[in-house]
GUPAZA-358304 format. One record per atom (N, C-alpha, C): residue in one letter; x negated, y, z. Coordinates in steps of 0.05 Angstrom, whole numbers, padded with zeros to 5 digits, always signed. Example, Ala and Ser with C-alpha at 12.3 -4.5 7.8 and 13.67 -1.06 7.14 Angstrom:
<sites>
A-00264-00114+00156;A-00246-00090+00156;A-00264-00066+00156;S-00257-00045+00142;S-00273-00021+00143;S-00258+00001+00157;
</sites>
This chain:
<sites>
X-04637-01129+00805;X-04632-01104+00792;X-04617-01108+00766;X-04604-01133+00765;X-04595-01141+00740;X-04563-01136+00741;X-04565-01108+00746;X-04525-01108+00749;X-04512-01110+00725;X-04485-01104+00724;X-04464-01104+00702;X-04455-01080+00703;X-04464-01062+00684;X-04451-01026+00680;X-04429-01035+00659;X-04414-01008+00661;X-04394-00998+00643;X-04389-00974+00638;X-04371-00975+00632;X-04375-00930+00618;X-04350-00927+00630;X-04342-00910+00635;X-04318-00890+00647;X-04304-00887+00618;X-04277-00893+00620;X-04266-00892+00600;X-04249-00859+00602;X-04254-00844+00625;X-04247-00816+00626;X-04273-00803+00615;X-04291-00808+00634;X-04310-00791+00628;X-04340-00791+00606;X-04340-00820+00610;X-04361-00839+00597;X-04378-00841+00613;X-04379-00831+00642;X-04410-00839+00657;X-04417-00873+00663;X-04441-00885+00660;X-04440-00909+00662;X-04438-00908+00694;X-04425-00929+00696;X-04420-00931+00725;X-04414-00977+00731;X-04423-00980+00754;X-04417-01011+00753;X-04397-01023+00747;X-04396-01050+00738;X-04379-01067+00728;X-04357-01068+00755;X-04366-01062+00782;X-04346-01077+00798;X-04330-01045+00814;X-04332-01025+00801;X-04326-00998+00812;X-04293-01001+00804;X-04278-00986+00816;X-04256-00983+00806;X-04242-00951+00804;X-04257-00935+00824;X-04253-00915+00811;X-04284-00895+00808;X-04290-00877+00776;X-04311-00870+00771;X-04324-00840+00791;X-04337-00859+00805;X-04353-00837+00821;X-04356-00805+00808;X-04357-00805+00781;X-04364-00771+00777;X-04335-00760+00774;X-04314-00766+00758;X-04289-00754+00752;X-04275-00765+00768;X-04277-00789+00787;X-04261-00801+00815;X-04236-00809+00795;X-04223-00809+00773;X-04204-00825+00761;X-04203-00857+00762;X-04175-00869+00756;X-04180-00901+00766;X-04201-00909+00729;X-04213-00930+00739;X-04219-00944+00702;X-04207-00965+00703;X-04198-00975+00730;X-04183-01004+00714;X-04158-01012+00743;X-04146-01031+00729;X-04122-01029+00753;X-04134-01050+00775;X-04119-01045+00799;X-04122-01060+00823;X-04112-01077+00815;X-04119-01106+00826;X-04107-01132+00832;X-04087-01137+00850;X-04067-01147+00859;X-04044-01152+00871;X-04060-01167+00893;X-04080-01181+00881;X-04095-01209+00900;X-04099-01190+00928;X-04106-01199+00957;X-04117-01184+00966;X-04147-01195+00969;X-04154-01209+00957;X-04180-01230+00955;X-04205-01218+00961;X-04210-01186+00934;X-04227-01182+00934;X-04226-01149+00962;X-04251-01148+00968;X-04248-01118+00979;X-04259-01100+00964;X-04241-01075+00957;X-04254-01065+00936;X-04269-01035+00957;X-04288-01030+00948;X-04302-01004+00969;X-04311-00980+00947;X-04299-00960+00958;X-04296-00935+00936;X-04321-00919+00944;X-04341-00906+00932;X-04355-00888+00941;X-04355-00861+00929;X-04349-00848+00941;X-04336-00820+00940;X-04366-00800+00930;X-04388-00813+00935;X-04408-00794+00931;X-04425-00786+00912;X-04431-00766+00897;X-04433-00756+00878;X-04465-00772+00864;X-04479-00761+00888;X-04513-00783+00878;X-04513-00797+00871;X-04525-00813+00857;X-04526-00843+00843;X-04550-00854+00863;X-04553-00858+00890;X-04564-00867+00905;X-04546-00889+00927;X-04555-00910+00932;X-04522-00922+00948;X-04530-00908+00976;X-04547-00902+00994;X-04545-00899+01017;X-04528-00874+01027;X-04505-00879+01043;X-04493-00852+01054;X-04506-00833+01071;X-04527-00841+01080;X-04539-00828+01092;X-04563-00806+01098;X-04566-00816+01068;X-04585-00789+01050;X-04570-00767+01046;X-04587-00744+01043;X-04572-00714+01047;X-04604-00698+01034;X-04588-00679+01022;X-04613-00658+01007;X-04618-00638+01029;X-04648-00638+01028;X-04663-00615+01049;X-04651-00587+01047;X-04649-00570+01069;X-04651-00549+01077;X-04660-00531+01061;X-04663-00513+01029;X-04685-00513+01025;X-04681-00474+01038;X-04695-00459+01060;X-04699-00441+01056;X-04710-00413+01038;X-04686-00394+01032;X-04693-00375+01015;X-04706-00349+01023;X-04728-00342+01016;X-04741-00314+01015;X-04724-00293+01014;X-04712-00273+01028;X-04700-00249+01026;X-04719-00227+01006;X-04703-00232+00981;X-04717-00204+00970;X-04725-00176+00978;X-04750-00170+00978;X-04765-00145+00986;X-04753-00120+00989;X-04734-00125+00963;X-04716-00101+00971;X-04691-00092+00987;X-04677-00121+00990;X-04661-00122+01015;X-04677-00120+01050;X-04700-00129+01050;X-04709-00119+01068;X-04718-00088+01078;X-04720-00080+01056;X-04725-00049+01064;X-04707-00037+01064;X-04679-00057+01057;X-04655-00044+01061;X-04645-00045+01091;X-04651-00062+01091;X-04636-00073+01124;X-04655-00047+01143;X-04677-00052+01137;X-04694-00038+01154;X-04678-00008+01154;X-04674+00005+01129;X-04669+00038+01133;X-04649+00029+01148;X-04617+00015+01141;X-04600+00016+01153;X-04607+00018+01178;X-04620+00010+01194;X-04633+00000+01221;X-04637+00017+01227;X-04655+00033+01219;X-04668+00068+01233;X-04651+00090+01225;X-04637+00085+01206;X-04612+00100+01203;X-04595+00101+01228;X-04580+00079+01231;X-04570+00066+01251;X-04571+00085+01278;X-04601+00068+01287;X-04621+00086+01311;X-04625+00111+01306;X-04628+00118+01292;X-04638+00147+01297;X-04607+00162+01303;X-04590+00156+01292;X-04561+00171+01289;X-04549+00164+01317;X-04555+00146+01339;X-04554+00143+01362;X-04570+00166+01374;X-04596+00159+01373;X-04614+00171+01391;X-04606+00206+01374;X-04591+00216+01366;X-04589+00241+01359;X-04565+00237+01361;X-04543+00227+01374;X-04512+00232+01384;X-04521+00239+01419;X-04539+00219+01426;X-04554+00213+01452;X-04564+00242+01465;X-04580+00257+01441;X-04594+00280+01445;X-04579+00303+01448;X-04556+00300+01433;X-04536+00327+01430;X-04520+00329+01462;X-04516+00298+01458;X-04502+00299+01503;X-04515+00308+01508;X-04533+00301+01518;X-04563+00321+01539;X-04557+00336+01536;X-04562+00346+01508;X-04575+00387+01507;X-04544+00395+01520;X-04535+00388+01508;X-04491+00403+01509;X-04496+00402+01541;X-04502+00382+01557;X-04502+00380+01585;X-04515+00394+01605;X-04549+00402+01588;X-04564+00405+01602;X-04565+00430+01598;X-04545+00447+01578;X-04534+00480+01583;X-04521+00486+01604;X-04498+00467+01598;X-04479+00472+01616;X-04494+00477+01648;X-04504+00464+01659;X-04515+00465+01684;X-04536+00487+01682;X-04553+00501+01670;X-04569+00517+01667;X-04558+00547+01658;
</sites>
């Protein structure tokens, strides 16, 4: 656990000695080598965790109380303005024949 940090000379975040470009502002801090010696591997990911394959939970949200009673009138609003377009055919129909 004994790495070599440095600071982002854009941003100042410490970031490791062997990074080349700074994970939070993604700017270069230092130039490439011509060599092709070393491999240099960029990580694009914001966490300061190395594994790519961590991901933040799901976290589900509570619909406020009052959007629910919204949805709901809309709903019987909705229905009822059916079932009373529904009712007016009938009756209109069920003159006609009577």
């Amino acid at each position: 656990m004994n790495e070599k940090k440095k600071y982002c000379k854009h941003c100042g975040e410490l970031i490791d000695d062997d990074c080349v470009v700074c994970p939070k502002c993604g700017k270069q801090v230092e130039q490439l080598e011509s060599s092709r010696d070393r491999d240099i591997i960029i990580n694009n990911s914001t966490s300061s965790s190395a594994s790519a394959s961590s991901s933040t939970p799901y976290i589900k949200r509570k619909m406020p109380w009052y959007l629910s009673w919204l949805w709901i009138f809309i709903l019987g609003i909705f229905t009822g303005g059916i079932y009373w377009i529904v009712g007016i055919v009938m009756r209109v129909n069920w003159k006609s024949h009577n």
